[in-house]
N, C-alpha and C positions, 0 to 999 in steps of 0.2 A: 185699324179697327179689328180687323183679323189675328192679330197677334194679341191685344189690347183682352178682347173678348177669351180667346186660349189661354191667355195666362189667369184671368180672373176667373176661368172654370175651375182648371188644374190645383191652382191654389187654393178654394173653396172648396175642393175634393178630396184634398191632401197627395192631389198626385204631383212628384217632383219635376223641375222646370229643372233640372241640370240631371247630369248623367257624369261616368266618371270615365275619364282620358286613359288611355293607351299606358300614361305614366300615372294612373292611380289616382288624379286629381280633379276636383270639380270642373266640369264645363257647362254653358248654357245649353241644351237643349237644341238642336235646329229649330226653326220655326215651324216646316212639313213631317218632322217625326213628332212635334207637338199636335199638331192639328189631328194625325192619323193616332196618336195617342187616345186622346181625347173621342176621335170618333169610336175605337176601341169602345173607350168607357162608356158614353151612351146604348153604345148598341147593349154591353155587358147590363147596363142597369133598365133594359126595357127597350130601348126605342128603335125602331124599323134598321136593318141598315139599309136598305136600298136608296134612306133618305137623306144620306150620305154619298152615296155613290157619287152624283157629280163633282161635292167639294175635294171630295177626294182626289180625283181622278187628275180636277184642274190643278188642284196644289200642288200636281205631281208631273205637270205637262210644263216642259220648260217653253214652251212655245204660246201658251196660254194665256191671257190675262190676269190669271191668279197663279201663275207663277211665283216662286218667293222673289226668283233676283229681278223679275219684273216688276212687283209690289216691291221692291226698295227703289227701285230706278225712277218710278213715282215718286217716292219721297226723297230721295237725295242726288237725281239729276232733273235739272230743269230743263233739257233737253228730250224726255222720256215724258209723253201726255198721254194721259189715256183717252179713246174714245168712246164717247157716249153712249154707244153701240155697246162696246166693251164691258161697258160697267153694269150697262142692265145687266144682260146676259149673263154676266159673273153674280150680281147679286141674286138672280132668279135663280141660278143654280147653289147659293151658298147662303140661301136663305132659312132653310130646314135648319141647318148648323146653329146659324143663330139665334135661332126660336128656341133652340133647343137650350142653348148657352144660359139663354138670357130668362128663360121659362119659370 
């Protein structure tokens, strides 16, 4: 949803989902320089950054629950769950984001 949500801003924004490689050629975007892109562009067109601050921070905390390689170990190991606990917590903090996204 995280990624889902960043790309359908960025692309309604006209802001680019790739960036260009070391040898001159398209790549995807990471997912956390997209996010902190993004957060960028709200603050730039208006909205608070402080209300930002925690998605940020978490997206950037490898240890975190919204960690990137933690939010894929979610989706592609079935051995990686998250807790309940976890996911409030994550969504109370990356809730502004969303609002904003989807606003």
């Amino acid at each position: 949803f995280l990624e889902l949500s960043t790309d359908h801003y960025m692309t309604g924004r006209g802001l680019s989902l790739t960036a260009t490689s070391k040898t001159g050629h398209p790549v995807d975007k990471k997912l956390n320089a997209k996010v902190q892109e993004v957060i960028k562009h709200l603050v730039t067109s208006g909205a608070r950054s402080k209300d930002f601050d925690a998605i940020g921070r978490a997206t950037q905390n490898k240890q975190g629950p919204l960690s990137i390689d933690l939010l894929n170990g979610y989706i592609h190991n079935r051995f990686v769950i998250p807790k309940t606990r976890d996911l409030l917590a994550s969504w109370d903090e990356a809730r502004p984001y969303f609002e904003a996204i989807w606003a």
